[in-house]
C-alpha positions in Angstrom: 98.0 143.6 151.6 100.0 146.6 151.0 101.8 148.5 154.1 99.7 152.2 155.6 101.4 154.7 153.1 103.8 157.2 154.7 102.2 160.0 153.6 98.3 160.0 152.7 96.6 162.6 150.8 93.7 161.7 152.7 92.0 160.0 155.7 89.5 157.5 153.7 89.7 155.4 150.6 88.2 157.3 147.9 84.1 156.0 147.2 83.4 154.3 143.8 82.0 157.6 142.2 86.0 159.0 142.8 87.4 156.2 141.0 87.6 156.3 137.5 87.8 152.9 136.2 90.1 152.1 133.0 88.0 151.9 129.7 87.8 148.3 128.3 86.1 147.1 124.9 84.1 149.6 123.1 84.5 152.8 125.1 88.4 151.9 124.6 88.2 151.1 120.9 86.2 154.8 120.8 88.9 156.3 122.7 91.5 155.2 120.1 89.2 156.0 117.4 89.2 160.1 118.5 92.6 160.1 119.2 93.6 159.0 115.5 91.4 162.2 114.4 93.5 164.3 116.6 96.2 163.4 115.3 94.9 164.1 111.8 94.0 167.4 113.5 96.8 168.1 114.8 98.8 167.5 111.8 96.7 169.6 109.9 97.2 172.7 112.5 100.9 172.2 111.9 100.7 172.0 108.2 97.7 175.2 108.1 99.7 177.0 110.6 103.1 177.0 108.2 101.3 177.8 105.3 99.8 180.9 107.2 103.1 182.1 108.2 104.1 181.4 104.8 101.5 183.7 103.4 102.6 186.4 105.5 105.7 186.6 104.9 105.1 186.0 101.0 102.3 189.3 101.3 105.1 191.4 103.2 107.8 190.4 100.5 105.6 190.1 97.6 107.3 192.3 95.1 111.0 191.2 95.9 110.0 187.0 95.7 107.6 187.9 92.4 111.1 188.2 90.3 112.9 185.3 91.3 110.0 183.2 91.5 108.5 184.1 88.0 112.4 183.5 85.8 111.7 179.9 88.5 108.3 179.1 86.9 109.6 180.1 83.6 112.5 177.9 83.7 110.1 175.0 84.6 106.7 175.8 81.9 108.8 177.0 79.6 107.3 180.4 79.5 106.8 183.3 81.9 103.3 183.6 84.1 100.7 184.7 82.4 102.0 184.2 78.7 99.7 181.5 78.1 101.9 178.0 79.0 101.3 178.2 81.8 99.9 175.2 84.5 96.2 174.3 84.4 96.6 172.6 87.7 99.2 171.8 90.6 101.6 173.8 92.2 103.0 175.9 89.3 99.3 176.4 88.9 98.6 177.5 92.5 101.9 179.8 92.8 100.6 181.7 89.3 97.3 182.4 91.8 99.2 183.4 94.2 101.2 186.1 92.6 98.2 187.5 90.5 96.5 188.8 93.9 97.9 192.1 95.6 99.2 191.8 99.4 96.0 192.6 101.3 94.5 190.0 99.6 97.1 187.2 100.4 97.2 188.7 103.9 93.6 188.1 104.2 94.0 184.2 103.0 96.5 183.9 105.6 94.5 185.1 108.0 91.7 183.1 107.5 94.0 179.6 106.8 95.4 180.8 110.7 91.9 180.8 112.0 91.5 177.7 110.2 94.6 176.4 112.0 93.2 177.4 115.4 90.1 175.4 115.0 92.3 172.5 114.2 94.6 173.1 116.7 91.2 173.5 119.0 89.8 170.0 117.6 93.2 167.9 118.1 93.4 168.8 121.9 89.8 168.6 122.8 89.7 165.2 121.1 92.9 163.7 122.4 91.3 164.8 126.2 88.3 162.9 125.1 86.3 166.2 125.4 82.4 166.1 124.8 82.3 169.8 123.2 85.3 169.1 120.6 83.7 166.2 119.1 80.6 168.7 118.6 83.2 171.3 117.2 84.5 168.3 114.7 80.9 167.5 113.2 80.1 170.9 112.9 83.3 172.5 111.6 84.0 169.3 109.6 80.8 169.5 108.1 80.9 173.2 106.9 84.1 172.5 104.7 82.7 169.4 102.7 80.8 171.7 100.6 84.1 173.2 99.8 85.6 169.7 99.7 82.9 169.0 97.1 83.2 171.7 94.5 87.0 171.3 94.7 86.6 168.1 93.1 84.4 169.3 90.5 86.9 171.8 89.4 89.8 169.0 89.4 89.6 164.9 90.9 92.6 163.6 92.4 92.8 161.0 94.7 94.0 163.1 97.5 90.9 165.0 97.0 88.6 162.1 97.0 91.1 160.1 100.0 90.1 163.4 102.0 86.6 163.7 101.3 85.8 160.5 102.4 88.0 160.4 105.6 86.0 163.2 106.5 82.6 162.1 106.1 83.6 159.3 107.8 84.9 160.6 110.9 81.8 163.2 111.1 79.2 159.9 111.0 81.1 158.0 113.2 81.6 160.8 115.9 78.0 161.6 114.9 76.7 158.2 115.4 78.5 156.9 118.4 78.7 159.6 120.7 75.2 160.3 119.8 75.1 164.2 119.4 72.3 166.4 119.3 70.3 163.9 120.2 70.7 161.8 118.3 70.1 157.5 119.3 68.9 159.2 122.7 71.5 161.8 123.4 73.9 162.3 125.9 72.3 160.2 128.6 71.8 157.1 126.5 75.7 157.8 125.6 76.7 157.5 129.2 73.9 154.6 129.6 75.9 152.3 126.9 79.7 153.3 128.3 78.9 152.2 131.7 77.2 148.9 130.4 79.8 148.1 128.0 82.4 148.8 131.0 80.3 146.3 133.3 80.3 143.8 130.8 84.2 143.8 129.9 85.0 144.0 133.1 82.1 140.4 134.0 83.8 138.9 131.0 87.3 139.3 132.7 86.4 138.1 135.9 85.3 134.4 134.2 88.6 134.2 132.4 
């Protein structure tokens, strides 16, 4: 038996609905599970997040950069932008975009990629927490972009593309499936029902070993 502490934070032990028991088995496994996706998240608020400040600053500086960076893209297609070498596809291809749409335009993209980056940002902490509402904000804003997702790789395949596609329809079915949202498998209470049995049992199958 350990000594009386020195200092208690209170007069009785806490009652068994105060202690919060450490996951075993399943609701462990699940708990790794959502924390990978935040960190996919969370890598993909850093990586949004850059490329919004990017755009900004390329929309405020638009007309100084467009020099330099057309002789660059010349140098590399062997022709200027727009004279008919140029990229189908890639980066050279992407920059070309970039520089054929007028500030308020890029400043709009960059706004809506930091909004984007937000919602990541929002997703990758809520998940890490284990948070009930972010895995509802994953299906759904997962979800919304595999249209997207979808007609990107009918205008060009690559196996990033396809790599990212399926990641995400994986990660919505399993978050989906296995935390049983809107209602799905029974909801929310059979959720909780499951956890706590799977808990019981782990903990059973310790105490014969």
């Amino acid at each position: 038996p350990l000594p009386p502490p020195e200092h208690p934070t209170r007069p009785t032990l806490p009652t068994h609905d105060e202690i919060e028991l450490p996951l075993r088995g399943r609701p462990l496994r699940d708990k790794v599970v959502l924390r990978l996706i935040a960190i996919n998240r969370g890598l993909h608020f850093v990586g949004l997040g850059l490329l919004s400040i990017l755009a900004f600053v390329l929309a405020n500086h638009r007309d100084e950069l467009e020099g330099p960076v057309s002789r660059a893209i010349a140098d590399l297609q062997g022709g200027p932008i727009g004279a008919g070498t140029h990229a189908k596809h890639g980066i050279l291809h992407s920059i070309e975009k970039v520089f054929s749409l007028d500030s308020s335009t890029i400043r709009l993209f960059a706004a809506a990629i930091a909004v984007y980056a937000i919602i990541e940002g929002v997703e990758a902490y809520g998940l890490w927490l284990g948070k009930r509402w972010a895995e509802y904000l994953t299906v759904v804003a997962t979800a919304a972009f595999l249209p997207l997702e979808i007609y990107e790789l009918t205008e060009h395949i690559s196996w990033l593309k396809i790599a990212t596609l399926v990641l995400n329809i994986l990660a919505v079915l399993y978050i989906l499936l296995t935390k049983r949202l809107f209602g799905l498998r029974g909801g929310h209470r059979a959720f909780e029902a499951e956890r706590q049995s799977a808990s019981l049992l782990e903990v059973e199958e310790a105490a014969k070993t």
